[in-house]
C-alpha positions in Angstrom: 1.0 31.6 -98.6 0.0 32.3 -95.1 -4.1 33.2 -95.1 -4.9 35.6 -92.4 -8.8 36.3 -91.3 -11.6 36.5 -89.4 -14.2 32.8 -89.8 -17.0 34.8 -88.4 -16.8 37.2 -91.7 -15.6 34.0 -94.1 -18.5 32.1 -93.4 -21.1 34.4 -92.1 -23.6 35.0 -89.0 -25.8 31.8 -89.4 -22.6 29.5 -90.0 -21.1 31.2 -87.1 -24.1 30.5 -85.0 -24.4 26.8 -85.9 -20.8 26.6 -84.6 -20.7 28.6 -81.4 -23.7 26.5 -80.5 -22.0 23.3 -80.0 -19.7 24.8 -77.7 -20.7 23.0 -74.2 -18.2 24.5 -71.9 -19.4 28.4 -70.8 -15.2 28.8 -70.4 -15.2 28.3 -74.4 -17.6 30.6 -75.4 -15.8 33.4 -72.5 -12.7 32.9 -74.5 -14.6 33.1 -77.6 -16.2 36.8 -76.4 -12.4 37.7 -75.6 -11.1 37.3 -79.2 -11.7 40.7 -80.3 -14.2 42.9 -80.1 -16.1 42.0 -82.7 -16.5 38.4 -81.4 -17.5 40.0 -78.2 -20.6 41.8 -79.4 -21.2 38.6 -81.6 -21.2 36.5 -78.5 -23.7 39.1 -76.7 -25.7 39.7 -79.4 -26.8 35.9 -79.9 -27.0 35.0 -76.5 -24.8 31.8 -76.3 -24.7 31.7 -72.8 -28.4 32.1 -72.1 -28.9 29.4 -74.5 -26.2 27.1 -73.0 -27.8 27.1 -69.9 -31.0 26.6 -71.4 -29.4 23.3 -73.4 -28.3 22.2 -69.8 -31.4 23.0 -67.7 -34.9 23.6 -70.1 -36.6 25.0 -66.9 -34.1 28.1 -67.4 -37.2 28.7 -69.9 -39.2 30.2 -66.8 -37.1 32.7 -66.3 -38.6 36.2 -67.5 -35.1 38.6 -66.9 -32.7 38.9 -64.7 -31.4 40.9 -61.8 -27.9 42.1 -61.4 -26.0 43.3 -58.4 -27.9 44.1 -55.0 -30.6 46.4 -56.3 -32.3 43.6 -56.4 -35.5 45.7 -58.3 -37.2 45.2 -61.6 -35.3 46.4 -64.7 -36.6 49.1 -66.9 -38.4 48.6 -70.2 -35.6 48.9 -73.2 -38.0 49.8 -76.0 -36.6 50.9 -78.8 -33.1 52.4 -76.9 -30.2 50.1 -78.8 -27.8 51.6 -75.8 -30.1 50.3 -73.0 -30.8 47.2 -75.0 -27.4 46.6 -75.5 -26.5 46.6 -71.6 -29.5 44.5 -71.6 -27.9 42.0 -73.6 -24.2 42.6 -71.9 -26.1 42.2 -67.9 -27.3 38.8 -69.4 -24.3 37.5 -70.6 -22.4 38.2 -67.9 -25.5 36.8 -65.7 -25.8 33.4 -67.8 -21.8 32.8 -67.9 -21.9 32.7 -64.3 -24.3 30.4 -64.1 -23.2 27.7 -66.7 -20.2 27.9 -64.8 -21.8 27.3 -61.5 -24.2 24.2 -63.6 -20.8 23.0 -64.6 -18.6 23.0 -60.7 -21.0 20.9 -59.4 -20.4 19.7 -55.4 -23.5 18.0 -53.8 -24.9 18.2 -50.6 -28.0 17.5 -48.0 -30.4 20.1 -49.9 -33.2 20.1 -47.3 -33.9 22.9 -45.0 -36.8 21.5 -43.5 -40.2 19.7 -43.4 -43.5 21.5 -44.0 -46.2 19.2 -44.1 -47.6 15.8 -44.2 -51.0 14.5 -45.9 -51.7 12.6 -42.5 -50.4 12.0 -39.3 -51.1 9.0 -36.9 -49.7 10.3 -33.5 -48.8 14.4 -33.8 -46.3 15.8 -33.1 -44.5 12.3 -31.8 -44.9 10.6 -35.3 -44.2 13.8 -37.2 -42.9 14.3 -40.1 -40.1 16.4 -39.1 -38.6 13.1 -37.6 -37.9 12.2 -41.4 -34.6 15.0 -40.8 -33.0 12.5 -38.6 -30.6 10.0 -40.2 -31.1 7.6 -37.8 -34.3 6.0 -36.6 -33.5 6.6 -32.8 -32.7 9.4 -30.9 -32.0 9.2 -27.4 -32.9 5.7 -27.7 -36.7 6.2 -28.6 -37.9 5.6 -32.3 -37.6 8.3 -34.7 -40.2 8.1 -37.8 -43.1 9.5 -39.2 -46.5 7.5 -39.6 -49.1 8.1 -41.9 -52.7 7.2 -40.3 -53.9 3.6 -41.1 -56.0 3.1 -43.8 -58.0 -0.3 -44.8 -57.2 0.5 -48.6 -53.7 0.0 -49.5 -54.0 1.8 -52.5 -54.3 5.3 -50.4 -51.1 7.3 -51.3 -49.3 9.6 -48.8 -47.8 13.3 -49.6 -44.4 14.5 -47.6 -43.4 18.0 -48.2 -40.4 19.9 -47.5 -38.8 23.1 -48.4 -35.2 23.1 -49.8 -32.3 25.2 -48.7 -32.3 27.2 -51.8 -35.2 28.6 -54.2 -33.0 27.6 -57.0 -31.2 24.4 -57.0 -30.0 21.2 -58.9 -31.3 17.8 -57.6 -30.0 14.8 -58.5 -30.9 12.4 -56.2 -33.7 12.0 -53.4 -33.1 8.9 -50.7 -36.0 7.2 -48.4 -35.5 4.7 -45.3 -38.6 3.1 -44.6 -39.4 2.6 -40.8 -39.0 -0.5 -39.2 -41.1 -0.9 -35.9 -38.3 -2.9 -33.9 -41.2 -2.7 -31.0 -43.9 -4.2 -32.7 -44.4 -8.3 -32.7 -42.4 -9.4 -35.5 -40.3 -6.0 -36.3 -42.8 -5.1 -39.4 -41.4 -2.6 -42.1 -44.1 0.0 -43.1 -42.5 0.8 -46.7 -44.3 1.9 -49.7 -44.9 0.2 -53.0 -43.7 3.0 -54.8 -42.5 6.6 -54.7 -43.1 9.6 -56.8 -41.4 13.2 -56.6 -42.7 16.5 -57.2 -40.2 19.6 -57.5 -42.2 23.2 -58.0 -42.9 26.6 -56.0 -45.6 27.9 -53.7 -47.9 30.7 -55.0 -47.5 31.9 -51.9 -44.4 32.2 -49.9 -44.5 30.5 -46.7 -42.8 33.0 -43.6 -39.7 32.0 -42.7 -39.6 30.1 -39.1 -43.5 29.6 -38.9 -44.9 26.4 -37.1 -47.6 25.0 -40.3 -48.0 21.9 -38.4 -50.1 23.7 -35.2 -53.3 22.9 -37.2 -52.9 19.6 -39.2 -55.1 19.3 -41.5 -54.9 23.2 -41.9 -51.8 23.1 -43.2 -52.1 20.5 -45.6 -54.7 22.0 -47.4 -53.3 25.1 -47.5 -49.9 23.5 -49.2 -52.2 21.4 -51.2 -53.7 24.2 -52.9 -50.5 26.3 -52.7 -47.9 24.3 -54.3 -47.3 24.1 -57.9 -45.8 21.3 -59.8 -42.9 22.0 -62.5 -41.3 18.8 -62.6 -42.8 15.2 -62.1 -40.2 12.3 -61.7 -41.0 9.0 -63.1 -42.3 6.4 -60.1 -39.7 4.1 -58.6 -40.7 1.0 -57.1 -39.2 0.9 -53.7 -38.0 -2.3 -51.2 -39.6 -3.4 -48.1 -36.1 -2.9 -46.3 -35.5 -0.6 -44.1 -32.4 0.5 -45.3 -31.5 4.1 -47.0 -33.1 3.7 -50.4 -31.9 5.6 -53.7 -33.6 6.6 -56.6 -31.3 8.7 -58.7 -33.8 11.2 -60.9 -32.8 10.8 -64.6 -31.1 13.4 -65.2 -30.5 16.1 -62.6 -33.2 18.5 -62.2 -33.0 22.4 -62.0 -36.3 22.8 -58.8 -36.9 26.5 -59.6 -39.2 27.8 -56.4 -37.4 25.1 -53.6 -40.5 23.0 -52.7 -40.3 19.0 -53.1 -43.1 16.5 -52.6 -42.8 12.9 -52.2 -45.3 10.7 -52.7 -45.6 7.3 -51.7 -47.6 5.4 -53.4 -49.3 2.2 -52.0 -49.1 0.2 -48.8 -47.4 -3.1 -48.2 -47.6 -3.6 -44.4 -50.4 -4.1 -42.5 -50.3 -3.4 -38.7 -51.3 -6.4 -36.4 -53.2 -4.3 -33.9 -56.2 -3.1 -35.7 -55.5 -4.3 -39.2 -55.0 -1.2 -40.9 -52.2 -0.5 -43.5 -49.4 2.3 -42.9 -46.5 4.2 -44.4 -44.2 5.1 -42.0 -40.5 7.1 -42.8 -37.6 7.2 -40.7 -35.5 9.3 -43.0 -35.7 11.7 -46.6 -32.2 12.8 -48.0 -32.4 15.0 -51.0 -28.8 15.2 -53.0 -27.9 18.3 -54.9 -26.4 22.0 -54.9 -28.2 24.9 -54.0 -27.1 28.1 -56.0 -27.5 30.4 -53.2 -25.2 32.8 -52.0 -24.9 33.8 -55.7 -28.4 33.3 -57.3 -31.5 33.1 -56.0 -35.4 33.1 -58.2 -38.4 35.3 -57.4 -41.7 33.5 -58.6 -43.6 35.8 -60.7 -47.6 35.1 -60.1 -48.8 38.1 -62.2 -51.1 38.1 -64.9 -49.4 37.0 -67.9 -46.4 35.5 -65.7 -47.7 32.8 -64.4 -44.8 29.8 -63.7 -42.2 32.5 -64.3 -39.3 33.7 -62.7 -36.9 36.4 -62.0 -33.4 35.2 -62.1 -31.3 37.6 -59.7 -27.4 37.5 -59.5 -24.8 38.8 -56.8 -22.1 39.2 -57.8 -20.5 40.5 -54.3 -21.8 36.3 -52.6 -19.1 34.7 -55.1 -16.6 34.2 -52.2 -19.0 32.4 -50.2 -20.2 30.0 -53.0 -16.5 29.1 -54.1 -16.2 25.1 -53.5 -12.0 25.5 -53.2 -9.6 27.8 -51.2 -6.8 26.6 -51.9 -5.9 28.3 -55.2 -6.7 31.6 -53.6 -4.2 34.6 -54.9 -3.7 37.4 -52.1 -6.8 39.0 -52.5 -8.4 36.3 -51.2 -10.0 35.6 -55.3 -9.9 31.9 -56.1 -8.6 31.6 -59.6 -11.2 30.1 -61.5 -13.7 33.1 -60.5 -11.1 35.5 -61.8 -10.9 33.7 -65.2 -14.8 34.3 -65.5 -14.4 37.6 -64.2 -11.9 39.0 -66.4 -15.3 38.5 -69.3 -16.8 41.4 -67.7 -14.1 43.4 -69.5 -12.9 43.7 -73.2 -9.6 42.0 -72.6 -6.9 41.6 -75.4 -4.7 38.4 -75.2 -7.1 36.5 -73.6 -5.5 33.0 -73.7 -2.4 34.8 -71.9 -4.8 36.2 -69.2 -6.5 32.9 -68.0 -2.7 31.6 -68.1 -1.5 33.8 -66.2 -5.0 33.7 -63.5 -4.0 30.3 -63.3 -0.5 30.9 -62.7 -1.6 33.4 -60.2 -0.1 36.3 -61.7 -1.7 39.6 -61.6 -3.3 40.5 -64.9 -3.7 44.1 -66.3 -7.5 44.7 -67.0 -8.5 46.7 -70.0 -10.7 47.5 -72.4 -10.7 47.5 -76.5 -9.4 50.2 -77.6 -9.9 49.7 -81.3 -11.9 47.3 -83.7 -8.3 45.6 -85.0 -9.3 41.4 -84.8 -7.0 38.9 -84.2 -5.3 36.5 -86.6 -6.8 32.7 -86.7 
């Protein structure tokens, strides 16, 4: 005899829970929410996606709410309201899907935007740090590097910091050339011993396009007493070799706030003309994917909020962050983002919908129109 039913009502809310949490693929639990209505609000209710993302990426912990669409403002206290609570909880879904599904398509690329500040300069601005943006150590046939100023302890560490191309995005990896001073006796290489990274946020934003390296030393304290740490890499010996050096992070980091120190830790080299040691970079390469068009963060430095973060979403910048073309239907959708669109909406038969997305055939939208479930 065929058994018909619902496992959400066999086995009950907690059971239920305990399963849908092991799902690790945000297009599982949108299927999941498309079962029937009922699954839907169960979905919602318990926050699976929210909590997938926080499984993937603990520093989703920061984030205080989110912001949907382009009024980009604050939302309004729910209270007590279970209708305004309840599009609470439907806006985060929908928010958190999206970006699982962004954690998940990951494509790398060059994530600085540019360089903001050295601990110490020998020779500025020819020595300066924004040399380090170069691949290559010459340009135009002169040397291209930054130089720390000599020091006769070795132990003195050096601090590089530069601001990423997005607020809120994933780092994986972080790559250092040291210099090598083809034009000194001997072609010394001025590594470090060691490197360290910081990833964190400014307490207070730094305008867009201004010049922080006028006044030196300025500008360094000022970052030094801006910037704030959220995530401290382990330290990572490095090679004196003055070839592009690696040092893959653990496990990819989530930089909420688009700031990343390097420190470099200890001196190896000392220079033969007044017998002081250096750290000198030609190049820094950090690996990742920025979130922007789609998401960006706004650090929260309230009382109270302190280290958190509003998550805001746009919706309308999904063309511009999707990494494929090529499976565009005529409205010029790609089919994945249609798949994760068609969650927005209470839609029956939702295996047959993602089939036919894929298939690129144009899919009726709807809503539920009554509480009947589906057999499993």
């Amino acid at each position: 005899m065929e058994i018909c039913g619902d496992f959400l009502s066999w086995l009950g809310p907690d059971a239920s829970i305990q399963i849908l949490m092991n799902l690790d693929d945000p297009a599982d639990l949108v299927r999941a929410s498309g079962v029937s209505r009922a699954w839907r609000e169960f979905v919602i209710a318990n926050g699976f996606c929210k909590n997938l993302c926080l499984r993937m990426y603990s520093e989703i912990s920061r984030v205080a709410h989110v912001i949907e669409g382009n009024n980009m403002t604050e939302p309004l206290e729910v209270g007590s309201n279970s209708s305004l609570e309840w599009e609470s909880l439907k806006k985060d879904h929908r928010v958190y899907a999206h970006l699982a599904h962004c954690f998940k398509s990951f494509r790398t690329k060059d994530c600085i935007l540019e360089a903001i500040s050295a601990s110490s300069t020998d020779n500025y601005p020819e020595e300066s740090i924004d040399n380090t943006l170069e691949p290559s150590d010459r340009v135009v046939r002169r040397p291209s590097y930054w130089s720390s100023k000599g020091e006769n302890n070795p132990a003195v560490p050096e601090i590089l910091t530069y601001r990423l191309v997005s607020r809120l995005c994933v780092i994986t990896e972080i790559s250092i050339q040291p210099f090598k001073a083809f034009f000194q006796v001997g072609c010394p290489i001025y590594s470090a011993k060691a490197v360290r990274f910081r990833i964190g946020y400014l307490k207070e934003p730094l305008e867009a396009g201004s010049d922080h390296m006028d006044e030196f030393s300025a500008s360094h304290k000022y970052i030094e007493d801006n910037f704030m740490s959220a995530y401290v890499s382990p330290e990572f010996p490095m090679a004196q070799d003055n070839s592009l050096q690696k040092f893959k992070l653990p496990e990819p980091v989530l930089c909420i706030g688009g700031i990343l120190q390097v420190e470099l830790l200890g001196r190896v080299q000392r220079q033969q003309m007044d017998g002081l040691f250096y750290i000198c970079v030609s190049h820094v390469k950090v690996v990742g994917r920025p979130l922007l068009p789609t998401f960006d963060v706004e650090i929260l430095d309230r009382p109270g909020k302190s280290g958190k973060c509003v998550l805001k979403y746009n919706p309308q910048a999904e063309r511009c962050m999707s990494p494929a073309r090529s499976a565009e239907d005529e409205t010029g959708v790609s089919s994945r983002l249609r798949v994760f669109r068609l969650m927005q909406r209470g839609v029956r038969g939702w295996e047959q919908m993602i089939i036919n997305t894929l298939l690129g055939n144009a899919a009726a939208d709807g809503d539920y129109e009554s509480d009947e479930e589906m057999v499993v």
